[in-house]
C-alpha beads as a LAMMPS data file, in Angstrom:
LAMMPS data file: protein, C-alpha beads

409 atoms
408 bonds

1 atom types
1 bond types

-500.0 500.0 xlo xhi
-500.0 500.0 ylo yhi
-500.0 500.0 zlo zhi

Masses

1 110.0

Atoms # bond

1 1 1 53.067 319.041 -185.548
2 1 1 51.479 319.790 -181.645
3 1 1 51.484 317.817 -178.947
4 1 1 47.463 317.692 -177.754
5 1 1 46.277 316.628 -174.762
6 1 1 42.394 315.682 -174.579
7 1 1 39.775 314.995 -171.796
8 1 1 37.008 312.937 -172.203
9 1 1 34.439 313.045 -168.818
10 1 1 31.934 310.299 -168.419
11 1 1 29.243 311.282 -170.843
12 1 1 31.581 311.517 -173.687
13 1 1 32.712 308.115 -172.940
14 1 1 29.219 306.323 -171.535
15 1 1 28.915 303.991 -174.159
16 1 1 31.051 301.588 -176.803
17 1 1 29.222 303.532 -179.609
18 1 1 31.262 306.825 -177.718
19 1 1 34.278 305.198 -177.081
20 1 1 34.382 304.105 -180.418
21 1 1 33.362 307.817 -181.751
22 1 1 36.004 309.465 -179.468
23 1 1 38.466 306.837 -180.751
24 1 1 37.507 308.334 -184.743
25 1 1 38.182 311.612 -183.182
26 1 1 41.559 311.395 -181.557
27 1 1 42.508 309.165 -184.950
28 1 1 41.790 312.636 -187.088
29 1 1 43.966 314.501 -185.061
30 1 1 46.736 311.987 -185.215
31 1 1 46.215 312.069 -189.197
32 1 1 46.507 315.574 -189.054
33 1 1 50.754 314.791 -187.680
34 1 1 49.611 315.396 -184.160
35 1 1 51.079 313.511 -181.366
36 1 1 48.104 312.686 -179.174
37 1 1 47.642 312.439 -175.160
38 1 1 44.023 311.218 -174.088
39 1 1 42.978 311.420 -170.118
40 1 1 39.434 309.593 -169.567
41 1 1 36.928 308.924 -167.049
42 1 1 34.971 306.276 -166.309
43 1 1 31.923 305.766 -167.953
44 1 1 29.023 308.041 -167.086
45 1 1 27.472 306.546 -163.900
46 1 1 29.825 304.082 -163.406
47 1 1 31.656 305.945 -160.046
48 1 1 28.214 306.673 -158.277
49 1 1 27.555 302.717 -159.128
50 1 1 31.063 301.503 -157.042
51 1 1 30.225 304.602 -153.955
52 1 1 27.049 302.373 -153.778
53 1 1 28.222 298.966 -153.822
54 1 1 30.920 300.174 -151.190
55 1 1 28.031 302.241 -149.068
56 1 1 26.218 298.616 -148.739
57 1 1 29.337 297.210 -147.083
58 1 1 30.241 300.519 -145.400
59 1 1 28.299 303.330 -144.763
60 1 1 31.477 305.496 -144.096
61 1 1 33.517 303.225 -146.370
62 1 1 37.767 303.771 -145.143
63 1 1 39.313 305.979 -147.616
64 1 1 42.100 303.639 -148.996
65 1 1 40.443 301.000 -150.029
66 1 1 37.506 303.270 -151.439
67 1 1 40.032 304.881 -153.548
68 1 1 41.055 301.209 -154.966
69 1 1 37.687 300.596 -155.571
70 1 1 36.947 304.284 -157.540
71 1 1 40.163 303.980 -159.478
72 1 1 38.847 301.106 -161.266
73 1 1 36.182 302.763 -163.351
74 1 1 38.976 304.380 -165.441
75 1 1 40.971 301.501 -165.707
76 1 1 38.263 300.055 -167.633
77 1 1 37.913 302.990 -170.109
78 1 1 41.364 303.296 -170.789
79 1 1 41.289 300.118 -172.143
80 1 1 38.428 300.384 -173.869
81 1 1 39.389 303.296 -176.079
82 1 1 43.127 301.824 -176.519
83 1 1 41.052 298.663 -178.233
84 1 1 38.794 301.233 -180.294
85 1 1 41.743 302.800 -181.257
86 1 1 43.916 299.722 -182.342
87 1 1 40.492 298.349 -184.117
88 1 1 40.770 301.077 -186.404
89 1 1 44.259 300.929 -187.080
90 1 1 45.882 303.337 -184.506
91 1 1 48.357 302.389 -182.220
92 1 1 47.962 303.164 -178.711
93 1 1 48.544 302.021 -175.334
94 1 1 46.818 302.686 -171.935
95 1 1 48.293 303.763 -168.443
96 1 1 46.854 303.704 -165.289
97 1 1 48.024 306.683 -163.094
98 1 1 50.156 304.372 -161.172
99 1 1 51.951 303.487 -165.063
100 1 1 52.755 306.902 -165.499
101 1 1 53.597 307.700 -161.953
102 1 1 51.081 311.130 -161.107
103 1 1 52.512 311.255 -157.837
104 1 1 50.057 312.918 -155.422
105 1 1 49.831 313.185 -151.527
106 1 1 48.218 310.952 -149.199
107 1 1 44.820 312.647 -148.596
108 1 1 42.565 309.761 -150.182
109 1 1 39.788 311.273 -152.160
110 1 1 40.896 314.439 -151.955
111 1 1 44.490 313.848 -153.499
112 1 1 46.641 316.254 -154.561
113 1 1 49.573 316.117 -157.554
114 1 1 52.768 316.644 -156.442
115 1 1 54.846 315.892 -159.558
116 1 1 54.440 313.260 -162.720
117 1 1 57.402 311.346 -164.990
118 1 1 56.549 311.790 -168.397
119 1 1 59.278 309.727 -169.269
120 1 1 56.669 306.320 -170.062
121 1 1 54.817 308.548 -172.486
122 1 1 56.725 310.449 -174.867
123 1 1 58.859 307.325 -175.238
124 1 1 55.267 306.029 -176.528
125 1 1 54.152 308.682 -177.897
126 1 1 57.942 309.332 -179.760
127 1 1 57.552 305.446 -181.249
128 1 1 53.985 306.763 -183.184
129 1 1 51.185 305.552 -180.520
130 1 1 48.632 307.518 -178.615
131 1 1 48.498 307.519 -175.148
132 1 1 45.945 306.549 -173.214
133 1 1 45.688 307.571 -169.146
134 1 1 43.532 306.798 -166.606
135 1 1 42.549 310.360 -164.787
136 1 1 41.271 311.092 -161.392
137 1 1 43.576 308.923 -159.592
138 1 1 47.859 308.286 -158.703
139 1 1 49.624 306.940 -156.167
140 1 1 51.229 308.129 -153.250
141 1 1 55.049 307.741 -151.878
142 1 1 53.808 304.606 -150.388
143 1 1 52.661 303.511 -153.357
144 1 1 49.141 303.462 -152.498
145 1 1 45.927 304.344 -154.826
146 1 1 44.771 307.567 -154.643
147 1 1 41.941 309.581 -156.393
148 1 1 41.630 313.451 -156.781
149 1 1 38.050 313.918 -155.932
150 1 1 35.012 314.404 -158.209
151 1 1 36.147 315.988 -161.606
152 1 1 39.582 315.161 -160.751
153 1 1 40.028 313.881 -164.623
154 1 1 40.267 317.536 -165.449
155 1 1 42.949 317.960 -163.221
156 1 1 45.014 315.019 -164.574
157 1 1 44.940 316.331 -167.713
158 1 1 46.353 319.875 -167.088
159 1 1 48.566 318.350 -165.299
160 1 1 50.050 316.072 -167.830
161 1 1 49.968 319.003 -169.826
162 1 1 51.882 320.830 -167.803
163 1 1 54.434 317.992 -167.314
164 1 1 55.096 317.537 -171.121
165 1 1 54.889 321.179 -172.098
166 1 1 52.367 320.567 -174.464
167 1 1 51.178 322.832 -177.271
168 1 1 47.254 322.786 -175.848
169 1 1 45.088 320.962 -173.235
170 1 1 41.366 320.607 -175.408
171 1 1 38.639 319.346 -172.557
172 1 1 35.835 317.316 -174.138
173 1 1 32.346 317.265 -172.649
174 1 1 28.864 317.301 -173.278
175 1 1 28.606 321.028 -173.719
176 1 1 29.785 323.034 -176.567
177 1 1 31.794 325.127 -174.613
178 1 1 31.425 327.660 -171.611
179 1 1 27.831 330.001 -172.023
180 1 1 26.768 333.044 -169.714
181 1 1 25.001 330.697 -167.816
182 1 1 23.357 326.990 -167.655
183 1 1 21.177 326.854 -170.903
184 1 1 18.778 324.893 -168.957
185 1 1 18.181 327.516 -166.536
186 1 1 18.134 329.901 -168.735
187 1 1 17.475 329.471 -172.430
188 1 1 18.727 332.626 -173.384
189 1 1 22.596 331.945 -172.349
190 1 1 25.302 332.725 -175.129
191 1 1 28.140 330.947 -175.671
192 1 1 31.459 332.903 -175.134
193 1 1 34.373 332.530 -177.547
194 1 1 36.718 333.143 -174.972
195 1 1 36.920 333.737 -170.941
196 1 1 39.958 334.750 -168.613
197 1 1 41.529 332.356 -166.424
198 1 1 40.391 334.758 -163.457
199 1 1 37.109 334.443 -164.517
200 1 1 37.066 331.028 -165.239
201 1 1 38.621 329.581 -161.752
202 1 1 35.504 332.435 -160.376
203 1 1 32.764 330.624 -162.383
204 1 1 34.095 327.398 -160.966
205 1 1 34.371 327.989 -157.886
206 1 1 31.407 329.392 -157.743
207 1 1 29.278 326.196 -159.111
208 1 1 29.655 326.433 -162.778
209 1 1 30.411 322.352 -164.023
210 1 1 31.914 323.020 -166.964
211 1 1 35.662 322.588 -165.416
212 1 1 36.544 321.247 -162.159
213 1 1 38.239 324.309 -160.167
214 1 1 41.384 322.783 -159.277
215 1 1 42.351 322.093 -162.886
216 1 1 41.937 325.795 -163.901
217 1 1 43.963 326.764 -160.588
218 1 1 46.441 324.200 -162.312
219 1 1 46.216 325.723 -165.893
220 1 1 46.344 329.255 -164.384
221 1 1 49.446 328.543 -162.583
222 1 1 51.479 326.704 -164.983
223 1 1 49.989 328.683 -167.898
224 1 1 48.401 325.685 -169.423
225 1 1 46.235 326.754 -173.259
226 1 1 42.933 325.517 -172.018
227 1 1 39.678 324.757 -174.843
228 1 1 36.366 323.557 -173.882
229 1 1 34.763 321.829 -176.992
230 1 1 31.616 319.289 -177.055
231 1 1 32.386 315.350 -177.632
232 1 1 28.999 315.517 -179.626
233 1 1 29.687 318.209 -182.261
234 1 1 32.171 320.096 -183.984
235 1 1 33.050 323.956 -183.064
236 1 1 36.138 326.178 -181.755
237 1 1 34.225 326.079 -178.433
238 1 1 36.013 328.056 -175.628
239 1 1 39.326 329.075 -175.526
240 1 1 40.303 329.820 -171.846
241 1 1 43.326 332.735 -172.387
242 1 1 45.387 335.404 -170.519
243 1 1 44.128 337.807 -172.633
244 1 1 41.811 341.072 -171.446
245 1 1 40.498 342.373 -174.421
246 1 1 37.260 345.090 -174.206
247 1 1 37.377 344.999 -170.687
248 1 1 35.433 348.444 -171.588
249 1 1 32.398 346.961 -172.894
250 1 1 32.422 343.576 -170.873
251 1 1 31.347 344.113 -167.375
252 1 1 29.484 340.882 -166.484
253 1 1 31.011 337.583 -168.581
254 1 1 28.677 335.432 -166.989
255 1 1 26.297 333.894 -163.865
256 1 1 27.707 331.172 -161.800
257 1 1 25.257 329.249 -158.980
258 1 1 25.724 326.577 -157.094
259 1 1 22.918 323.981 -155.824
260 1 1 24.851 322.369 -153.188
261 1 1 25.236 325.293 -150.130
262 1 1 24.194 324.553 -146.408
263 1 1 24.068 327.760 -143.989
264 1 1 25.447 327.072 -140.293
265 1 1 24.638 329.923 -137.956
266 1 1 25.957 329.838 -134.367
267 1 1 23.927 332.015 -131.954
268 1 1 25.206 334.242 -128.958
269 1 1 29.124 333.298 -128.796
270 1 1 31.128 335.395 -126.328
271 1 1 32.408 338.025 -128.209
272 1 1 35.974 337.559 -127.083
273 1 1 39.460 337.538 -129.624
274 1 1 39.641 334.849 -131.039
275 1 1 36.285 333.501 -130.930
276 1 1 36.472 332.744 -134.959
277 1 1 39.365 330.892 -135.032
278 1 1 37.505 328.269 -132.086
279 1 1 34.624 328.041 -134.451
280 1 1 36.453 327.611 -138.196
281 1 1 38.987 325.979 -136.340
282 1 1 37.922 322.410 -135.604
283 1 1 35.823 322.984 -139.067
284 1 1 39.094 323.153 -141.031
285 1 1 40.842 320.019 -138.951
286 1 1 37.665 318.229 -140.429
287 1 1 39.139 318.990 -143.637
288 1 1 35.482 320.819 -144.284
289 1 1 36.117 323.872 -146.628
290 1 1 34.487 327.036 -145.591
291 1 1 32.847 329.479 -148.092
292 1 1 30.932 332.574 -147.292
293 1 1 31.605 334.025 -143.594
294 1 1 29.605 336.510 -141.499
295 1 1 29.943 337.863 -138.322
296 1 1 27.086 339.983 -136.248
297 1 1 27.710 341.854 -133.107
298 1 1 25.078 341.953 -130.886
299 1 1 23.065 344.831 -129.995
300 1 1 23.596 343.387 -126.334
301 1 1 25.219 340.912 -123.940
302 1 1 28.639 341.487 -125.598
303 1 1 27.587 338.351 -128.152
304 1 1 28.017 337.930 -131.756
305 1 1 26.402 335.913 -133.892
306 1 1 28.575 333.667 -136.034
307 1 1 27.163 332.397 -139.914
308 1 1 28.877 330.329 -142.777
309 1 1 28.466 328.413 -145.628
310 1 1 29.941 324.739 -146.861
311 1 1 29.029 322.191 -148.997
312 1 1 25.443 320.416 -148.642
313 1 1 27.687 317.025 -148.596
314 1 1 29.581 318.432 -145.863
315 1 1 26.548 319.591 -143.754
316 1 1 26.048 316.816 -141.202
317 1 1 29.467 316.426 -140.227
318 1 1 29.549 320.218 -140.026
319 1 1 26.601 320.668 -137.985
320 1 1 27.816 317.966 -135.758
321 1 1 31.063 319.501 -135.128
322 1 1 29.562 322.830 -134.432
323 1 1 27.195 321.785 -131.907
324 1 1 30.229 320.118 -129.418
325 1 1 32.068 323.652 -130.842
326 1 1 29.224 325.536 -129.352
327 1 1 28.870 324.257 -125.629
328 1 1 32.543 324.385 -125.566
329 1 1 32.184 328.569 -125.998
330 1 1 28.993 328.287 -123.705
331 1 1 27.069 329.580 -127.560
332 1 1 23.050 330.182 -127.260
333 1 1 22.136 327.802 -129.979
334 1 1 23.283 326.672 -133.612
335 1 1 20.880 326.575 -136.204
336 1 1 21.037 324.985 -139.946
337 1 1 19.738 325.313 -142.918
338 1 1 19.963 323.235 -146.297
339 1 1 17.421 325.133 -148.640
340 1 1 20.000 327.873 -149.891
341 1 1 21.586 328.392 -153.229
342 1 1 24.152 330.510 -154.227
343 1 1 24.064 333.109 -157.212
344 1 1 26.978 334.944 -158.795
345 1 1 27.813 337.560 -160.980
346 1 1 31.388 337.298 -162.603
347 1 1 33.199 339.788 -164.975
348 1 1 36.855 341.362 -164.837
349 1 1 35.115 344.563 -166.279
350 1 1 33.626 344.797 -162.536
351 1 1 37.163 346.304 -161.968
352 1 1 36.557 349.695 -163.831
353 1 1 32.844 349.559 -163.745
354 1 1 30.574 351.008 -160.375
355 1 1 27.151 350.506 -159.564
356 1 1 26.720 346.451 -160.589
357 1 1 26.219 345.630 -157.197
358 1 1 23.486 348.153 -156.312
359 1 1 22.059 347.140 -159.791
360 1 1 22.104 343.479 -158.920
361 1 1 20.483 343.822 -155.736
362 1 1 17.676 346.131 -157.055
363 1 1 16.785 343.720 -159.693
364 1 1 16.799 340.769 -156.750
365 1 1 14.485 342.967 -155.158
366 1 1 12.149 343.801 -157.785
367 1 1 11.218 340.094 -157.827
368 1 1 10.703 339.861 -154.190
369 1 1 14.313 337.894 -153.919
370 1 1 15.661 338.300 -150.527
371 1 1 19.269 338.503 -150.082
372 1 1 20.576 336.205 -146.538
373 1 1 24.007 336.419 -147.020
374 1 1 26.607 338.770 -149.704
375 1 1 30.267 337.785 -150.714
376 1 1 31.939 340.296 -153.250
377 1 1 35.572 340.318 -154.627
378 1 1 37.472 342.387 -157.509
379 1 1 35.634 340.415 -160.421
380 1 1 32.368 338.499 -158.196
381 1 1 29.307 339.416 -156.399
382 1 1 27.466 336.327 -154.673
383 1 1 24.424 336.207 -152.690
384 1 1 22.727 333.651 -150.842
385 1 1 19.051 333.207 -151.132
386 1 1 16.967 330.469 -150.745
387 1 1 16.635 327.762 -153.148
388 1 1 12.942 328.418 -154.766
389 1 1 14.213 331.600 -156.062
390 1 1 17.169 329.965 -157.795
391 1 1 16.067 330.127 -161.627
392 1 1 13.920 333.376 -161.409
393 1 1 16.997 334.563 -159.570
394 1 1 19.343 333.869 -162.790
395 1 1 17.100 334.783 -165.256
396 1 1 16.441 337.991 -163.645
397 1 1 20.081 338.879 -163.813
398 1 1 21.261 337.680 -167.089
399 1 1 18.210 339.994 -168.675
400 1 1 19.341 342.746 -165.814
401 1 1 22.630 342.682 -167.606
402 1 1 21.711 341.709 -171.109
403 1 1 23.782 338.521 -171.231
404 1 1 22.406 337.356 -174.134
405 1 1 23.557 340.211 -175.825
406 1 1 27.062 341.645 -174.542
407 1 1 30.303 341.187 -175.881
408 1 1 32.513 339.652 -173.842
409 1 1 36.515 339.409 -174.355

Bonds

1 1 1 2
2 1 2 3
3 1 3 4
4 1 4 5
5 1 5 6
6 1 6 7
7 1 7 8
8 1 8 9
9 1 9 10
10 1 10 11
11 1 11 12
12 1 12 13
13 1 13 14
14 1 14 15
15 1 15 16
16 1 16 17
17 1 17 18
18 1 18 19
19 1 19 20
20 1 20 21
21 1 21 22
22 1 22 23
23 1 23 24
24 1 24 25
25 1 25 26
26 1 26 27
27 1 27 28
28 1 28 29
29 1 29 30
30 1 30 31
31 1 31 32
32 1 32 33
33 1 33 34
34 1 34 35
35 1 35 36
36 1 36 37
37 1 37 38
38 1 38 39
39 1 39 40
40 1 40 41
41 1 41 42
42 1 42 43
43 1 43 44
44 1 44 45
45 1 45 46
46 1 46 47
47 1 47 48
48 1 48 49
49 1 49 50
50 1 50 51
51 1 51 52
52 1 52 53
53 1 53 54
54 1 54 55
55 1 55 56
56 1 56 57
57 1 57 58
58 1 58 59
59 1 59 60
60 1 60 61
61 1 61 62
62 1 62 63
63 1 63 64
64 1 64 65
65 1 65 66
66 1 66 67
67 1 67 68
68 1 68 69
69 1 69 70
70 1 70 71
71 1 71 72
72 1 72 73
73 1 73 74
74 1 74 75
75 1 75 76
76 1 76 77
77 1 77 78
78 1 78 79
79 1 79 80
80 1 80 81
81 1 81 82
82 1 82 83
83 1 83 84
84 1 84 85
85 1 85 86
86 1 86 87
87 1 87 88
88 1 88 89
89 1 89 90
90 1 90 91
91 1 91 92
92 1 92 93
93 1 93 94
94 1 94 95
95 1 95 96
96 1 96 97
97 1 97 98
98 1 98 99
99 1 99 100
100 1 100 101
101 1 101 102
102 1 102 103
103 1 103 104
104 1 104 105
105 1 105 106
106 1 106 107
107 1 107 108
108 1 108 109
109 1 109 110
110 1 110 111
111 1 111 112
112 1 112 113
113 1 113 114
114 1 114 115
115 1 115 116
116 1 116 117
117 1 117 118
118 1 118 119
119 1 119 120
120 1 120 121
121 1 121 122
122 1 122 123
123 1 123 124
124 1 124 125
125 1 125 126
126 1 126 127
127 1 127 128
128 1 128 129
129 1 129 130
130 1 130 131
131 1 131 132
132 1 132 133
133 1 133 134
134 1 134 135
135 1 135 136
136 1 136 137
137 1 137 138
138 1 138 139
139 1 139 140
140 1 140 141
141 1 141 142
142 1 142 143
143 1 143 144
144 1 144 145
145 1 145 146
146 1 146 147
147 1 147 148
148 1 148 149
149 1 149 150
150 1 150 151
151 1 151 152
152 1 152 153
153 1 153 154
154 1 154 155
155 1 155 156
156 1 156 157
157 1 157 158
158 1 158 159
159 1 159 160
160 1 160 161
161 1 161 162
162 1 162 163
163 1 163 164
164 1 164 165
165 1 165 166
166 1 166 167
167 1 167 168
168 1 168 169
169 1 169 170
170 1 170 171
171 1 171 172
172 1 172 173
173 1 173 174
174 1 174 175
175 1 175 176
176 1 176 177
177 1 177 178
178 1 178 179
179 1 179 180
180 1 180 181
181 1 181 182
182 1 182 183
183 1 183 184
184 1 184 185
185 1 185 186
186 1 186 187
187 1 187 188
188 1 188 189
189 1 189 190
190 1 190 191
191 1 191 192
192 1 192 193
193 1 193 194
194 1 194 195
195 1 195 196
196 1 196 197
197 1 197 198
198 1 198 199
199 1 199 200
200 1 200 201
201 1 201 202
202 1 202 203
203 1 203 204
204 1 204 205
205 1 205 206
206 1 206 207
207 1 207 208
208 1 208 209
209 1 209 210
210 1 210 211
211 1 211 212
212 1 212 213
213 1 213 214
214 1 214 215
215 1 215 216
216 1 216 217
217 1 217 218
218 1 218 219
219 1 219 220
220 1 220 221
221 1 221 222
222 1 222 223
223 1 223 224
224 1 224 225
225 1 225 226
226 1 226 227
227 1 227 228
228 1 228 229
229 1 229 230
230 1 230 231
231 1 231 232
232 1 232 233
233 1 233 234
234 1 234 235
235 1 235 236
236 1 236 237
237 1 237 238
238 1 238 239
239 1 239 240
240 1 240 241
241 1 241 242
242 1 242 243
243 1 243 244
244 1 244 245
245 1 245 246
246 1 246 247
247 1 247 248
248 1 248 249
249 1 249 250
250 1 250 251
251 1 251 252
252 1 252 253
253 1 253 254
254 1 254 255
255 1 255 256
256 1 256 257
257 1 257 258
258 1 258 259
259 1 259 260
260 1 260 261
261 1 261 262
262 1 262 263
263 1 263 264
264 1 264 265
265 1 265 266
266 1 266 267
267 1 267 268
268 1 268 269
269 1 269 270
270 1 270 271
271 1 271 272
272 1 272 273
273 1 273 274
274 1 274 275
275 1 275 276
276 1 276 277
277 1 277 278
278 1 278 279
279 1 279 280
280 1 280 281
281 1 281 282
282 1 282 283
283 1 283 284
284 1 284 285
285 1 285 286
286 1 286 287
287 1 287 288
288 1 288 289
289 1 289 290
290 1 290 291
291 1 291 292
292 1 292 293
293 1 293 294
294 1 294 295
295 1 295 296
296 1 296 297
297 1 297 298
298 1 298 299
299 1 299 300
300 1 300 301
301 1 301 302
302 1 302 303
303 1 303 304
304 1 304 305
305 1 305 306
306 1 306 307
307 1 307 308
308 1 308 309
309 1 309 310
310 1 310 311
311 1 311 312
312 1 312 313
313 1 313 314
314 1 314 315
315 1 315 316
316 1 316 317
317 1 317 318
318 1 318 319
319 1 319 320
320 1 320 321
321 1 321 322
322 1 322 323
323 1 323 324
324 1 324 325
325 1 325 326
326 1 326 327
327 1 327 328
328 1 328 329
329 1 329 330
330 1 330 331
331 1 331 332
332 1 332 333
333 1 333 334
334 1 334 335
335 1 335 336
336 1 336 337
337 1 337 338
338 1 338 339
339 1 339 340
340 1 340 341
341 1 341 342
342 1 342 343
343 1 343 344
344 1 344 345
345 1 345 346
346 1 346 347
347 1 347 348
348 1 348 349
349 1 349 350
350 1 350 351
351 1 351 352
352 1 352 353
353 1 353 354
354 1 354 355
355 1 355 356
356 1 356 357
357 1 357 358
358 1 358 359
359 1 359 360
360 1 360 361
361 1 361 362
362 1 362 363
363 1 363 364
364 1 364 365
365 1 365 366
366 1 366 367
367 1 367 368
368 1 368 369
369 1 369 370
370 1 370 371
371 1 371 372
372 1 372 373
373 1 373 374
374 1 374 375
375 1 375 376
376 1 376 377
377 1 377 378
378 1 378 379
379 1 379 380
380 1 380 381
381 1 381 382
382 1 382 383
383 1 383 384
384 1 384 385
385 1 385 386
386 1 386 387
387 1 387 388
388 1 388 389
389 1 389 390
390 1 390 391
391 1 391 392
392 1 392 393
393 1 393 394
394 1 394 395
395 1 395 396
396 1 396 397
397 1 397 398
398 1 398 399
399 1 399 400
400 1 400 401
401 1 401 402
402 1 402 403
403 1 403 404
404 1 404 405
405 1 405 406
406 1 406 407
407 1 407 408
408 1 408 409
């Protein structure tokens, strides 16, 4: 007998028909002498539905009580599936994060776990029920709500795997597992069998959706098993592992992007020490995270020229803070720019392989792609380019490095 823990995002749990499917699911498991944890989120389209009803009232709605709001859309699943359950003759009972006490910090919306008792649910879980909790949210010391951010469910879930030491965290969505790339960008993308952690947290952090990043930073560090199967179908789907097996052979595993990059350029700052730390600085206090960073000296004036990347979301507040940043440091100007993606190439075989990067480049190039900005670590190589060339950008490189093809650990 294991102890499972399973994710269901929105999508798998959008409608009572799902709910009522996922129940029949997590019943077969518990047939098969499982003891069963379930982590949900609220119905597909039900947390962009409570952001708008609070945006009416607030534009900036205040954190707290936004986070009381949000934290209601799983409250509402969770009992939902504990009813489909119990309708077909399984006993379960639901938990809010509160319930179980996922104890984060106070940053609302952006909360982060500090510790969870999971006392409440192997005493449940010990008298023959399945357990039922909310994701994406806990409460703080002070006993307020809070949530963990879009995707947070993820999170919850290796997290209460961690905390129970269970035998294997299984993340349900509406893909079949993790592929090269996104399908619907390019057709030809191959589902992998299996992917390292280090390329995993890479692909999400670089835009891949498949798994919020924070809950494979989670898995990595507490060495949770981690599977990525579809709600819709059966399969092994993909087991996230440890492992590095034909590193040899596997030099790209796959091409992350991300949609959702703004480029912030300040002009003609004093080249003086220091200078980046006055720029990022008041950025980070925002609690805006920074990606790609590039710094030009100028050919004259003893200037440099100052360029980085956040989150589209996070643009105007950026841009704003930037500008009072810039006449602060007596800057030339600050200029913005919202029509950029991001495109990455991700593989642990980068470590014993050369040339991917001039090869990757070259075949930008032979489609007329221009390269704006360039990012590389031991297993990625992004580059910025603007947004029209997104799809002929990814398609270019998975044929470049026959994706559709490769073996990959």
């Amino acid at each position: 007998m294991a102890l499972i823990v399973q994710k269901y995002g929105g999508t798998s749990v959008g409608t009572v028909e799902r709910i009522m499917a996922v129940a029949g699911r997590v019943k077969r498991w518990r047939e098969q002498g499982h003891q069963v944890v379930v982590v949900v989120s609220a119905m597909s389209g039900e947390t962009d539905r409570l952001v708008g009803l609070a945006r009416e009232i607030q534009p900036l709605p205040e954190p707290r009580e936004l986070d009381v709001l949000l934290s209601t859309g799983e409250q509402v699943t969770i009992a939902l599936l504990s009813m489909a359950l119990q309708a077909q003759d399984c006993p379960a009972r639901s938990y809010t994060g509160a319930q179980v006490h996922i104890l984060t910090d106070s940053a609302h919306n952006k909360a982060r776990i500090r510790d969870i008792d999971g006392a409440r649910v192997r005493a449940d879980l010990d008298a023959g029920r399945v357990v039922v909790v909310a994701g994406f949210q806990g409460i703080d010391e002070q006993g307020d709500i809070t949530t963990l951010g879009r995707g947070g469910s993820d999170t919850s879930a290796v997290a209460i795997t961690a905390a129970l030491k269970a035998d294997e965290c299984q993340i349900y969505t509406d893909v079949d597992g993790v592929y090269t790339t996104d399908p619907r960008v390019e057709p030809k993308a191959r589902k992998l069998d299996r992917i390292t952690f280090e390329e995993m947290l890479e692909m999400a952090s670089l835009g891949s959706k498949v798994l919020q990043i924070r809950s494979v930073e989670f898995a990595g560090k507490y060495r949770v098993p981690l599977r990525v199967l579809s709600s819709f179908e059966e399969g092994e789907g993909t087991l996230i592992t440890f492992e590095e097996n034909a590193v040899e052979d596997a030099q790209i595993s796959g091409i992350a992007f991300s949609r959702d990059e703004a480029k912030l350029t300040v002009l003609g700052v004093p080249d003086q020490p220091g200078v980046a730390s006055r720029i990022l600085g008041p950025i980070a206090d925002a609690n805006i995270e920074v990606d790609m960073i590039v710094q030009n000296i100028a050919a004259h004036e003893a200037t440099t020229d100052f360029t980085f990347t956040v989150h589209r979301n996070e643009y105007e507040r950026a841009l704003d803070i930037l500008r009072r940043t810039a006449t602060e440091l007596g800057a030339r100007e600050v200029l913005g720019d919202t029509r950029i993606v991001k495109i990455s190439l991700v593989g642990v075989g980068m470590r014993s392989h050369a040339g991917i990067a001039s090869r990757m480049f070259a075949s930008l190039a032979k489609e007329g792609i221009n390269i704006r900005m360039i990012s590389t670590s031991e297993i990625k190589i992004s580059v910025v380019v603007d947004e029209k060339y997104l799809e002929l950008g990814v398609r270019t490189l998975h044929d470049a490095f026959g994706l559709e093809r490769a073996e990959v650990a």
